[in-house]
LOMI-169327 format. One line per field, with one value per residue: chain; x, z, y of N, C-alpha, C, CB in turn; residue in one letter. Coordinates in Angstrom, 3 decimals, padded with zeros to 6 digits. Glycine has a CB too. Example, Ala and Ser with C-alpha at 12.3 -4.5 7.8 and 13.67 -1.06 7.14 Angstrom:
// residues 2
chain: A:A $
n.xx: 013.190:012.850 $
n.zz: 007.800:007.080 $
n.yy: -005.690:-002.250 $
ca.xx: 012.300:013.670 $
ca.zz: 007.800:007.140 $
ca.yy: -004.500:-001.060 $
c.xx: 013.200:012.900 $
c.zz: 007.800:007.870 $
c.yy: -003.300:000.030 $
cb.xx: 011.308:014.084 $
cb.zz: 009.046:005.725 $
cb.yy: -004.473:-000.598 $
resn: A:S $
// end
This chain:
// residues 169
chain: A:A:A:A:A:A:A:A:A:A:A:A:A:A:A:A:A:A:A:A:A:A:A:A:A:A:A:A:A:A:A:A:A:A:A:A:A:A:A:A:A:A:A:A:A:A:A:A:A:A:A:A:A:A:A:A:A:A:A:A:A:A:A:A:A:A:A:A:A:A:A:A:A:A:A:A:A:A:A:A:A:A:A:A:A:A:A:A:A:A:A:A:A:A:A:A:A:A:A:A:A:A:A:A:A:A:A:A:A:A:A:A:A:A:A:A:A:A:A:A:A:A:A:A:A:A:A:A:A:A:A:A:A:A:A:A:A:A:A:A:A:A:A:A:A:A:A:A:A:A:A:A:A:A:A:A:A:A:A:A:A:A:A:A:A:A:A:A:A $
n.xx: -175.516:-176.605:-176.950:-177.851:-180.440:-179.948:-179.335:-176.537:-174.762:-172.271:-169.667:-168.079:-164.508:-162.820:-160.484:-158.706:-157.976:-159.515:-162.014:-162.330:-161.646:-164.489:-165.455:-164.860:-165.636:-168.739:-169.083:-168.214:-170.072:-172.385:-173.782:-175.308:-176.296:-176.064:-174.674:-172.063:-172.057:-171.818:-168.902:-167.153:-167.134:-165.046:-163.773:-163.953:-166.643:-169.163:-168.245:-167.241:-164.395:-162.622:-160.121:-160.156:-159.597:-160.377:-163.381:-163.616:-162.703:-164.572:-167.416:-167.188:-167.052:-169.870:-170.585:-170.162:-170.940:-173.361:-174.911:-175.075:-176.623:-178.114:-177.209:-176.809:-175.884:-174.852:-173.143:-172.179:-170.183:-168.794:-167.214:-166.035:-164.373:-163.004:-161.727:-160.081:-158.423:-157.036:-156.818:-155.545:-154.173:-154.419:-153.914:-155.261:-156.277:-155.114:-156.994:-156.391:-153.968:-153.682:-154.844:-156.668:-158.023:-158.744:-156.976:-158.500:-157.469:-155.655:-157.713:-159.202:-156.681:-156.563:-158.407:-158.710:-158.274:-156.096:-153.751:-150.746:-150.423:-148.236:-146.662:-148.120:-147.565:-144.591:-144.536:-143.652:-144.860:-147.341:-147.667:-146.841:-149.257:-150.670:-152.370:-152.167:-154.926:-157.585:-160.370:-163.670:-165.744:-168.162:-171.647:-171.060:-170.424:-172.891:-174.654:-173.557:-174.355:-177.182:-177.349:-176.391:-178.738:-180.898:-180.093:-179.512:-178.204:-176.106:-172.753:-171.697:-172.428:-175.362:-179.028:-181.356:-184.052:-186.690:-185.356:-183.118:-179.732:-178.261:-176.244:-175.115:-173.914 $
n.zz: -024.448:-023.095:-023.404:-022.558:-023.715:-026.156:-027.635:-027.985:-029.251:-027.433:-027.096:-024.942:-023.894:-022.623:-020.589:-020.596:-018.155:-016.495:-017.382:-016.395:-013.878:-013.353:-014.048:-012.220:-009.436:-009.860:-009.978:-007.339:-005.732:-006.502:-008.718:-007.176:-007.459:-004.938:-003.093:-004.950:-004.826:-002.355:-001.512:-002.538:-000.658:001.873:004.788:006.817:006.722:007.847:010.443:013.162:013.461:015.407:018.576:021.127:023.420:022.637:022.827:025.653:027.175:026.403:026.832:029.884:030.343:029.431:031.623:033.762:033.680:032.176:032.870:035.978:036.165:035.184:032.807:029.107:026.145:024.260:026.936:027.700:026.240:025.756:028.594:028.405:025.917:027.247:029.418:028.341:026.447:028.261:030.234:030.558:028.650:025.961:026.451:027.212:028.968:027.454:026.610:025.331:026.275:029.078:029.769:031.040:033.319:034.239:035.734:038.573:039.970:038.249:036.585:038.260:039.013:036.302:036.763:038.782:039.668:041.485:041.254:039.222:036.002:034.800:036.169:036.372:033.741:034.259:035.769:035.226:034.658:034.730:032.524:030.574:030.367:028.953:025.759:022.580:022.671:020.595:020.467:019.256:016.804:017.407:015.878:015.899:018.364:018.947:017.695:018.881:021.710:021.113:020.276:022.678:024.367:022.925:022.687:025.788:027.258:026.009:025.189:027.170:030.572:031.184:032.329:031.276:032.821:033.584:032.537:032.847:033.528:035.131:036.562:036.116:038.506 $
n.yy: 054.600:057.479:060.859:064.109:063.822:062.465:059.553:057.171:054.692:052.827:051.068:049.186:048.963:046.591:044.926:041.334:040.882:042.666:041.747:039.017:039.142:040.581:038.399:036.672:037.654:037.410:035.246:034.686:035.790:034.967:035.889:038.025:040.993:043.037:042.041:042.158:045.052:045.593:044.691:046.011:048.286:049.305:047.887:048.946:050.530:052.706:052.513:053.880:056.143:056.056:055.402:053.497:054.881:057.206:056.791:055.625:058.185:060.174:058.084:058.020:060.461:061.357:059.485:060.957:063.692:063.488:062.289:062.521:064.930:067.701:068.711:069.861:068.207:069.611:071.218:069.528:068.199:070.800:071.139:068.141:069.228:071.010:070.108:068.286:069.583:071.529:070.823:067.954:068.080:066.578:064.201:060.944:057.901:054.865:051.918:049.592:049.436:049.287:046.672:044.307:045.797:049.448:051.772:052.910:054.638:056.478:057.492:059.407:060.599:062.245:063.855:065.063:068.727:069.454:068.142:068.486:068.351:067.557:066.399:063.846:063.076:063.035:060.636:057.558:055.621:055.926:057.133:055.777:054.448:056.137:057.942:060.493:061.928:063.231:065.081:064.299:065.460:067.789:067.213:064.303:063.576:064.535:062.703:059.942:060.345:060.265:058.102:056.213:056.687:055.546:053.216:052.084:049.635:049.095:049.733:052.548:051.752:052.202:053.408:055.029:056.811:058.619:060.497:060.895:059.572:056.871:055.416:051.821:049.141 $
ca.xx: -175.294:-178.012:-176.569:-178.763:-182.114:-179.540:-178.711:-175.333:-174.210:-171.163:-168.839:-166.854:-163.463:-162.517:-159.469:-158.976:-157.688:-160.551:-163.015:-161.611:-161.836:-165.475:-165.994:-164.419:-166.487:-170.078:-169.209:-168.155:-171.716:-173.483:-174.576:-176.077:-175.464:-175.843:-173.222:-171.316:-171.759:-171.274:-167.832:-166.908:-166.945:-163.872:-163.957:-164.734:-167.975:-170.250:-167.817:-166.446:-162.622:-162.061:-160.196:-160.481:-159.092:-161.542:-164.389:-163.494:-162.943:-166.436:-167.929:-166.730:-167.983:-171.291:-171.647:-170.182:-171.336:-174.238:-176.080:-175.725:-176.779:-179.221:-176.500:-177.356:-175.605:-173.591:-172.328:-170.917:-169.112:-167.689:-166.806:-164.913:-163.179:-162.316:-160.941:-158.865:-157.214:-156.784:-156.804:-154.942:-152.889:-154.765:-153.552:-155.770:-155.978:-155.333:-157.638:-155.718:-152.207:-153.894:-155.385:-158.379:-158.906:-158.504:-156.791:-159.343:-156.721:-155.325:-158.578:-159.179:-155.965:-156.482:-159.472:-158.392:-157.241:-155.207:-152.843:-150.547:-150.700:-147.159:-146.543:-148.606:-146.476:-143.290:-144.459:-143.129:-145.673:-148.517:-147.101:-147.108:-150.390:-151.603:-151.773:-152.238:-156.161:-158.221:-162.299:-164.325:-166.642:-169.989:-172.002:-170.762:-170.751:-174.271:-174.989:-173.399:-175.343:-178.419:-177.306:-176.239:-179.627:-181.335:-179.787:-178.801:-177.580:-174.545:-171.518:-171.888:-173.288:-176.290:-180.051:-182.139:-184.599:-187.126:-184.706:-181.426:-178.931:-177.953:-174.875:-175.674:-172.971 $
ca.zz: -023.510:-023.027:-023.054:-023.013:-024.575:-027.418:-027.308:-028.712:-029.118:-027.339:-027.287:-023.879:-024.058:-021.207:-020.773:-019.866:-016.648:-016.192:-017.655:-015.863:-012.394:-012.863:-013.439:-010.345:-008.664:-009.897:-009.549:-005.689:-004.939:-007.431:-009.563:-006.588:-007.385:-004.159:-002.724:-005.408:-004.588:-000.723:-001.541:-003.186:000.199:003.137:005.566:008.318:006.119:008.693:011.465:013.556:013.450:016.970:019.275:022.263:024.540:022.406:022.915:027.084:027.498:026.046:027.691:031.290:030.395:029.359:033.087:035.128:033.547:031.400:033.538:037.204:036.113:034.440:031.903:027.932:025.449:024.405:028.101:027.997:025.236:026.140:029.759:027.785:025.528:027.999:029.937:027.060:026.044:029.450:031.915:030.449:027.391:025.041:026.875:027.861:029.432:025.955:027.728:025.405:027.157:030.439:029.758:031.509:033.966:033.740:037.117:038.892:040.363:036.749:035.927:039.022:039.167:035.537:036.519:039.929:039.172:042.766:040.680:038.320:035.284:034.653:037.654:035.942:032.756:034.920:036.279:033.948:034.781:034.381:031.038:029.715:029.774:028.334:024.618:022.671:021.704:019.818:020.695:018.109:016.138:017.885:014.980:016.427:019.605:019.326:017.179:019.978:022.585:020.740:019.981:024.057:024.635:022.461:023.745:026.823:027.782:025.164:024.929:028.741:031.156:032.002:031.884:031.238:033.418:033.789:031.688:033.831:033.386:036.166:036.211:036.787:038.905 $
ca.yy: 055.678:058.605:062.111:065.233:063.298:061.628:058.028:056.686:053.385:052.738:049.849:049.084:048.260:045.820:043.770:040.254:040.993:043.300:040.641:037.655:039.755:040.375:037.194:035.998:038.546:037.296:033.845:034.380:036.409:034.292:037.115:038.619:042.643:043.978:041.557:042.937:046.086:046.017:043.663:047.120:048.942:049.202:046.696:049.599:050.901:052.874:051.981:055.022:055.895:056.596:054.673:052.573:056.095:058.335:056.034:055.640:059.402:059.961:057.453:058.568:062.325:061.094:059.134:061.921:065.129:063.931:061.378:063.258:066.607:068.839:069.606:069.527:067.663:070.913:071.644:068.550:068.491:071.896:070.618:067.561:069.262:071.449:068.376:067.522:070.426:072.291:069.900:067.008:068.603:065.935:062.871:060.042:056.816:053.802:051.121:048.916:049.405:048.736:044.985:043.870:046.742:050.621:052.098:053.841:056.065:057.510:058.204:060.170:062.127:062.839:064.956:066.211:070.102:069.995:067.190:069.010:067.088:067.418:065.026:062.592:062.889:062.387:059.119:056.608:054.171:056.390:057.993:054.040:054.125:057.433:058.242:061.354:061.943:064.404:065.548:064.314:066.222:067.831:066.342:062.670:063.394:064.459:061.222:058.798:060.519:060.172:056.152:055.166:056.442:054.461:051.520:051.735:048.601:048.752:050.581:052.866:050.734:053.308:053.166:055.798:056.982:059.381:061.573:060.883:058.560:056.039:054.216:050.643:048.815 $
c.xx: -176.208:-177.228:-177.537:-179.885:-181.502:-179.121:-177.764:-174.965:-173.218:-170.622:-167.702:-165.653:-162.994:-161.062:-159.285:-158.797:-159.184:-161.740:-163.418:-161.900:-163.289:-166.035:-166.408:-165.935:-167.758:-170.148:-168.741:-169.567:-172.624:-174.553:-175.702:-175.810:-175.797:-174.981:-172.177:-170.697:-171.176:-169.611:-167.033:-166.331:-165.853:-164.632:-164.824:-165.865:-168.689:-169.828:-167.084:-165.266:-162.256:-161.249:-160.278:-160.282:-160.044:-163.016:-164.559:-163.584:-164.508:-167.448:-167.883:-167.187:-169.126:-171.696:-171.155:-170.977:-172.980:-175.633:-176.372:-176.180:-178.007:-178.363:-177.124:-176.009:-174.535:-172.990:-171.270:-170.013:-167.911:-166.677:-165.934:-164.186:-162.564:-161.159:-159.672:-158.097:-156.570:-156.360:-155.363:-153.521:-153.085:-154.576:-154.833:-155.671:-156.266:-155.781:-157.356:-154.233:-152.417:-154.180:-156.334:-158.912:-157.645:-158.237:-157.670:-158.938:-156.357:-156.289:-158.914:-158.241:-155.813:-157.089:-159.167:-157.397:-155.896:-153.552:-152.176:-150.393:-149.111:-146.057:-146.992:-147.328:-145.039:-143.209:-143.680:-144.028:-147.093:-148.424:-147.305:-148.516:-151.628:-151.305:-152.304:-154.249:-156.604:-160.007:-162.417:-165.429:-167.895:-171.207:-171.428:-170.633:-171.875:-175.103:-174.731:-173.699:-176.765:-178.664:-177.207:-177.569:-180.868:-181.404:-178.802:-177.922:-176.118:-173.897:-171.444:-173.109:-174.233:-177.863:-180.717:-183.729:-185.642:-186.198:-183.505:-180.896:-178.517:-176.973:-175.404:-174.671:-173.262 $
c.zz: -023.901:-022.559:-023.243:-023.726:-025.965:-026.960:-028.272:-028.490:-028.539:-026.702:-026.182:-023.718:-022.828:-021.719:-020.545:-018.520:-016.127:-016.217:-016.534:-014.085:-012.560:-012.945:-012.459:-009.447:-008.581:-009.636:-007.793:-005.073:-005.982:-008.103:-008.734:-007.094:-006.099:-003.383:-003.387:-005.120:-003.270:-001.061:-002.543:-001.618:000.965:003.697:006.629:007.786:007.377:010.115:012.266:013.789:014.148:017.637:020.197:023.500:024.185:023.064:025.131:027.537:027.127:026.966:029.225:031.171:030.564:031.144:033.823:035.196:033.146:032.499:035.109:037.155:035.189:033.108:030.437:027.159:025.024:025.217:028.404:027.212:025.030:027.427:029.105:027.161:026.493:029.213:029.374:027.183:026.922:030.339:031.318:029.200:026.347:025.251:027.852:028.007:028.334:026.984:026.625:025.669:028.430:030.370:030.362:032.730:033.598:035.582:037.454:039.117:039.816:036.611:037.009:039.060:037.969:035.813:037.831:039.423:040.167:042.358:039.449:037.011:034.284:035.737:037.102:034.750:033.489:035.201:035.188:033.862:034.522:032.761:030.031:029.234:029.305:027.047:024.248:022.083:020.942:020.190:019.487:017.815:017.362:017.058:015.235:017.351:020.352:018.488:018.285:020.717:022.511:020.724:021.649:024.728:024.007:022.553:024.550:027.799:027.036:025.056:026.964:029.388:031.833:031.543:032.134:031.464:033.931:033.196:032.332:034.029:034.799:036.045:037.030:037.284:039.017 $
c.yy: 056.838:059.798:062.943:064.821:062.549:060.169:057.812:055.481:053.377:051.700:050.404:048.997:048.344:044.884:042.534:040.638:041.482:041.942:039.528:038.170:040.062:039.590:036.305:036.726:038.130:036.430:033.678:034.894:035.741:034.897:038.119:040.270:043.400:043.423:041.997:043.813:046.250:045.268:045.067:048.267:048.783:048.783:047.872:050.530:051.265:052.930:053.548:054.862:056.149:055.435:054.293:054.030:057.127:057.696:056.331:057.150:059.622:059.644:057.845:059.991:062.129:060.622:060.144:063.143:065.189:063.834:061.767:064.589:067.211:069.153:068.880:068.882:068.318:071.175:070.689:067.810:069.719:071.490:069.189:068.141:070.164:070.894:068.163:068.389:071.548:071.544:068.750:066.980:067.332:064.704:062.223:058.389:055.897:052.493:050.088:048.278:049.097:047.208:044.874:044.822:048.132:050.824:053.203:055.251:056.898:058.188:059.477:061.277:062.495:063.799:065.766:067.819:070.204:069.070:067.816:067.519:066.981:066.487:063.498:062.433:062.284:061.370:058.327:055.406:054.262:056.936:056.695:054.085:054.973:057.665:059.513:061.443:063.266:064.206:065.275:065.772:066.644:067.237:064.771:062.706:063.444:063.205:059.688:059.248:059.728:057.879:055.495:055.985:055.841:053.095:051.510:051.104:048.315:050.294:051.265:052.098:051.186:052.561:054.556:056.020:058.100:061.019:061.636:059.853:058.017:054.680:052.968:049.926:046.964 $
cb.xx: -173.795:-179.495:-175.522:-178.098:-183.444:-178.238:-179.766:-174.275:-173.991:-170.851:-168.260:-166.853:-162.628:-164.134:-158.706:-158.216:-156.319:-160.728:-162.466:-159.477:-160.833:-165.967:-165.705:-162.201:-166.513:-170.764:-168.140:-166.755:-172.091:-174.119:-175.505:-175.916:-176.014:-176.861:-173.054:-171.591:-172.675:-172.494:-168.281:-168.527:-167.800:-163.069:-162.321:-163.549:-168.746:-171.207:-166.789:-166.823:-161.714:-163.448:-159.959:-159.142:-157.367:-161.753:-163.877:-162.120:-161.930:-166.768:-167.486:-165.018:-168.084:-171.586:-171.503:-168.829:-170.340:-174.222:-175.601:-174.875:-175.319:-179.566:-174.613:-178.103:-176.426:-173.793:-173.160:-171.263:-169.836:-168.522:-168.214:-165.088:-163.056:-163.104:-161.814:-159.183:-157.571:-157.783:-159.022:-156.055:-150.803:-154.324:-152.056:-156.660:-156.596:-153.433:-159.341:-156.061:-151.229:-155.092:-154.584:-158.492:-159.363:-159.830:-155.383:-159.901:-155.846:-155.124:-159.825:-159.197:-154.541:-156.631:-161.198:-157.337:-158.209:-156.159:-153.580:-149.335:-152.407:-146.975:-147.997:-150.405:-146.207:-142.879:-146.036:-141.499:-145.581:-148.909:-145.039:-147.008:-150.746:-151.408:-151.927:-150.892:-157.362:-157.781:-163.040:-165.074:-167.182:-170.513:-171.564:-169.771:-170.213:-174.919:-173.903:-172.366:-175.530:-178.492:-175.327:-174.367:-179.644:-181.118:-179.356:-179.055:-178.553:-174.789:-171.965:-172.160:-172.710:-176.027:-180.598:-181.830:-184.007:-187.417:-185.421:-181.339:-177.822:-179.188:-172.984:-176.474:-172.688 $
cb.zz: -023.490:-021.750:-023.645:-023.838:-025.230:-028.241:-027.363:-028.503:-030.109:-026.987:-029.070:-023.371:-025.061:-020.615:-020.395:-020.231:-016.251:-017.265:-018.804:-016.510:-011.947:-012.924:-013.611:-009.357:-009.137:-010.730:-010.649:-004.852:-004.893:-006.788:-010.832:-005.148:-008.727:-003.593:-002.823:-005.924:-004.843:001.036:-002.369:-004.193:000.706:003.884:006.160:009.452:005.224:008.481:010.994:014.513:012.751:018.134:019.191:022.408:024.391:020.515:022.016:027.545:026.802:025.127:027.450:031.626:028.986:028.024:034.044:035.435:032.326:029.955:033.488:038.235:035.436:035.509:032.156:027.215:024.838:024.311:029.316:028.620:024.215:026.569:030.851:027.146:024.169:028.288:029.354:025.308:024.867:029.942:032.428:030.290:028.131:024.086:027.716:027.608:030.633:024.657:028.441:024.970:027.290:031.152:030.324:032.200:035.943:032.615:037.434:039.864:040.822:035.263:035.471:039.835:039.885:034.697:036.369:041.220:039.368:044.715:040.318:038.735:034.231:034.479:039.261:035.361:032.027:035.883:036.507:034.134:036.234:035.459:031.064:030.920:030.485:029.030:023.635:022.037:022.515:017.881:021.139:018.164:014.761:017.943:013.715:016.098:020.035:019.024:015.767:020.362:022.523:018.896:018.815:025.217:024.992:021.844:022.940:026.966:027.707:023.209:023.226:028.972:031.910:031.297:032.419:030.483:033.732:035.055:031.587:035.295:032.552:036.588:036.934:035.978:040.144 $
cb.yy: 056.111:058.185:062.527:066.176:065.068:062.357:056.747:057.375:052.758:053.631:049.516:048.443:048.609:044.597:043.937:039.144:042.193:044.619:039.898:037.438:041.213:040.890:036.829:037.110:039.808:037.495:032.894:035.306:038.541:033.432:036.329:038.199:043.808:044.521:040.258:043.197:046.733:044.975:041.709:047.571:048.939:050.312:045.664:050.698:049.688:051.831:050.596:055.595:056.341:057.010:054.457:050.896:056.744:058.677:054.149:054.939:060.321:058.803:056.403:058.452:063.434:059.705:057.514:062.440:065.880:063.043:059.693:063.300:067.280:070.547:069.573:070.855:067.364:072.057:071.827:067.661:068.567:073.339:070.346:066.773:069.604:071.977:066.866:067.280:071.068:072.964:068.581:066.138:068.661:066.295:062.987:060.343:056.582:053.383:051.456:048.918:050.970:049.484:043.889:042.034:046.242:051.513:052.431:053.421:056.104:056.861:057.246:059.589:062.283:062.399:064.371:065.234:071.815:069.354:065.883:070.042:067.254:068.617:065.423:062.624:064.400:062.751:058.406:056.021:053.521:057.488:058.674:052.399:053.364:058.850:057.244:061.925:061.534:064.230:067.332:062.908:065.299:069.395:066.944:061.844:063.934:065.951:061.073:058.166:061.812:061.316:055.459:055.257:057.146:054.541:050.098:051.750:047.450:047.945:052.168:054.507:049.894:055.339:051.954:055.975:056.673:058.968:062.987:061.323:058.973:055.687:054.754:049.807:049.760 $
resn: X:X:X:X:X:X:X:X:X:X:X:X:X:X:X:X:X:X:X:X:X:X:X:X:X:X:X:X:X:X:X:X:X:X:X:X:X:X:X:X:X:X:X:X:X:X:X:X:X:X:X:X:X:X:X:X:X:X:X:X:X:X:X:X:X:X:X:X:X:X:X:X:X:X:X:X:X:X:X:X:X:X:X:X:X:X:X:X:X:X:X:X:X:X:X:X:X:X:X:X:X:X:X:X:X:X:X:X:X:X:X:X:X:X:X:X:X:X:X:X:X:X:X:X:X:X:X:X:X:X:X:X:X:X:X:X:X:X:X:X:X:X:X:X:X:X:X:X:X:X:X:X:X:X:X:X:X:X:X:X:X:X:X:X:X:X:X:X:X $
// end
């Protein structure tokens, strides 16, 4: 061991258990060490912690606000969260409580202002399928901008065009 420009000998003390477990370990990656190392990491490494209702809200801002308009990246992140925490009281549509389609109509009278959104809550059928969310970060919202225009064809189903998004149907 190398402290401050001195070197010292020093003697490990490991246990079997300890031992015996990195054994296992080298003999499953076959002494690879950067299999090692990644086999060290959480399963969701790199993976964003949002879910399936953060992701859809998002997504649906980006094609209404981002991709028909002149607006910047910031406006429409203000105009969502403003969505969220005005308009909807933090509730959005869990597009895994719906199953294989999202009702067009929820999504609509989420955003209509002329629809109190205490009406929606009352439903019992619409309330099923709303959970509570939270706005991500601006720093990741300006990172997954920057990524569904990079590749267009995944995640919102847009293409980018002369600098303006176009929902592809």
């Amino acid at each position: 061991m190398q402290v401050k420009g001195t070197t010292k000998a020093c003697r490990l003390q490991t246990s079997r258990a300890a031992y015996y477990k990195y054994v296992k370990l080298y003999n499953t990656y076959q002494g690879n060490e950067a299999s090692i190392a990644a086999s060290f990491r959480r399963a969701t490494y790199r993976l964003p912690q949002m879910s399936q209702a953060q992701f859809h809200f998002i997504d649906l801002c980006l094609v209404l606000y981002y991709g028909n308009t002149r607006s910047t990246k910031t406006r429409v992140y203000q105009i969502a969260s403003d969505i969220l925490e005005k308009r909807t009281q933090g509730y959005w549509i869990d597009p895994e409580r719906c199953g294989a389609t999202i009702p067009q109509n929820l999504v609509t009278e989420l955003l209509d202002l002329k629809i109190p959104m205490q009406a929606i809550l009352e439903n019992p059928e619409k309330r099923a399928l709303l959970t509570k969310i939270q706005m991500p970060s601006t720093g990741w919202f300006s990172g997954y901008t920057r990524y569904i225009e990079a590749q267009p064809d995944q995640g919102v189903s847009c293409k980018l065009k002369a600098g303006q998004w176009q929902r592809c149907l």
